[in-house]
MARDOGU-751386 format. One record per residue (C-alpha): x, z, y. Coordinates in steps of 0.001 Angstrom, whole numbers, plus 500000, padded with zeros to 6 digits. Example, Ala and Ser with C-alpha at 12.3 -4.5 7.8 and 13.67 -1.06 7.14 Angstrom:
! residues 2
512300507800495500 513670507140498940 
//
This chain:
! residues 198
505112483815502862 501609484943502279 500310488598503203 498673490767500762 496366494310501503 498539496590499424 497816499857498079 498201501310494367 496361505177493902 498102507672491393 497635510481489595 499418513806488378 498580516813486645 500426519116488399 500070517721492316 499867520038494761 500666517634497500 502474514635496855 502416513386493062 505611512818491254 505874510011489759 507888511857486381 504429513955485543 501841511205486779 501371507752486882 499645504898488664 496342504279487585 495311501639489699 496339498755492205 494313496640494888 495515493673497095 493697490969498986 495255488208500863 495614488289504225 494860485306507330 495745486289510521 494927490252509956 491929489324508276 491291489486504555 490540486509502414 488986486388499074 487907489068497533 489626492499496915 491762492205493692 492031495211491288 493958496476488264 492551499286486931 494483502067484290 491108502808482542 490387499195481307 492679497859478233 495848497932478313 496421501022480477 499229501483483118 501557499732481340 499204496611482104 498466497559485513 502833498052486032 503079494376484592 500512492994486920 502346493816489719 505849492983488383 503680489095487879 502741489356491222 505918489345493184 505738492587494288 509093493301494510 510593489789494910 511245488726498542 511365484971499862 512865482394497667 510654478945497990 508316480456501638 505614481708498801 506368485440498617 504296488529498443 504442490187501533 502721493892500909 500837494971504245 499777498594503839 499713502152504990 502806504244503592 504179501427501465 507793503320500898 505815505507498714 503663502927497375 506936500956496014 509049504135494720 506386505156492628 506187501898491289 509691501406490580 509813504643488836 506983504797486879 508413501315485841 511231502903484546 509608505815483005 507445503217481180 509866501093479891 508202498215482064 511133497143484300 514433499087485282 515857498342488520 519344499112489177 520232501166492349 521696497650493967 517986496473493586 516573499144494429 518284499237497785 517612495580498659 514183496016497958 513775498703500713 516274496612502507 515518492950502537 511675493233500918 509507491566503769 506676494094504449 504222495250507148 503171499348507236 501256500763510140 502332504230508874 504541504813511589 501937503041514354 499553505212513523 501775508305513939 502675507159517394 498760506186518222 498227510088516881 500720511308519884 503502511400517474 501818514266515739 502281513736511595 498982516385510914 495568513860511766 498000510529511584 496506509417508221 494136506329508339 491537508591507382 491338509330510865 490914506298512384 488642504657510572 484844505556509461 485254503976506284 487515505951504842 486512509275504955 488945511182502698 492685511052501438 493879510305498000 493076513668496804 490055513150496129 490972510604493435 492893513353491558 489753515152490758 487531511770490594 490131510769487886 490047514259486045 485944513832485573 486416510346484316 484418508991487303 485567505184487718 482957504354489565 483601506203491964 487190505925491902 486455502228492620 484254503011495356 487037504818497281 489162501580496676 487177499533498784 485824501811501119 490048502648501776 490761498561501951 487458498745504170 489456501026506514 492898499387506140 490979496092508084 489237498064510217 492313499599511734 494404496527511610 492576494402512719 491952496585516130 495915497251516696 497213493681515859 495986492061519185 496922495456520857 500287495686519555 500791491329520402 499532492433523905 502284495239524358 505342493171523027 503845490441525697 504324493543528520 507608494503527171 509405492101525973 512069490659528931 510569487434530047 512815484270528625 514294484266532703 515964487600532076 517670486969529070 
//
């Protein structure tokens, strides 16, 4: 299985606070593999405003494997921050586009069996299990806003920018995760029962 940075950014008319997927749409995608908590490559984009629109940027991510989960050991593992909304939106806006329909069986063994790693809820409990400041916006210098601010860079037509706030978000994806993983493999270490307990 091979790790991938995950993380798509959306937009919607009407948001007030979380988009809906039935008045907005997904305008673009990033991913970068992943070695050891460390990215490789480059970061990968699929952007809405270049041909093809968000059909092309839905299809993209059906051909990478998104949603598929280990058949052969070479699956696409998404590693991200709030991926449950990430892949609803996706699967919906598939729908709503005509891309891909999943049934509700696949649905469910996508948030079932899909293979994925989200620090969502580790940052929460790093935040003193307080939801309000638990975004990775607040752990990071590199990302110095939430996804709001791509609502109004996307209703001035600024890509550039747009882009910008891509990377400088991936930029504080690694930043974070790379800091917890050895943390986190030092706590199971303390609290796992040693193999004489067992």
């Amino acid at each position: 299985m091979t790790e991938y940075y995950f993380d798509i950014e959306t937009w919607d008319p009407n948001a007030t606070g979380r988009p809906d997927p039935k008045e907005g749409q997904v305008i673009a995608v990033a991913y970068q593999a992943i070695s050891f908590g460390r990215p490789t490559g480059s970061l990968e984009t699929r952007k809405a405003w270049e041909r093809g629109g968000e059909k092309i940027v839905l299809k993209h991510v059906l051909d990478l494997g998104v949603f598929d989960w280990d058949t052969d050991g070479f699956a696409f593992v998404p590693v991200g921050t709030n991926l449950d909304f990430d892949l609803a939106f996706l699967i919906e806006r598939m729908a709503l586009t005509g891309v891909r329909r999943f049934d509700a069986v696949e649905v469910l063994d996508i948030f079932r069996e899909k293979p994925r790693i989200d620090i969502k809820t580790t940052l929460l409990l790093m935040n003193d299990g307080r939801f309000r400041g638990s975004g990775l916006d607040s752990f990071t210098k590199f990302k110095k806003s939430g996804g709001e601010v791509v609502l109004k860079l996307w209703e001035k037509k600024d890509y550039r920018a747009i882009e910008k706030y891509i990377r400088s978000d991936a930029a504080g994806f690694f930043d974070v995760y790379r800091k917890i993983l050895p943390a986190l493999s030092d706590l199971g270490r303390k609290v796992r029962p040693s193999a004489k307990a067992r």
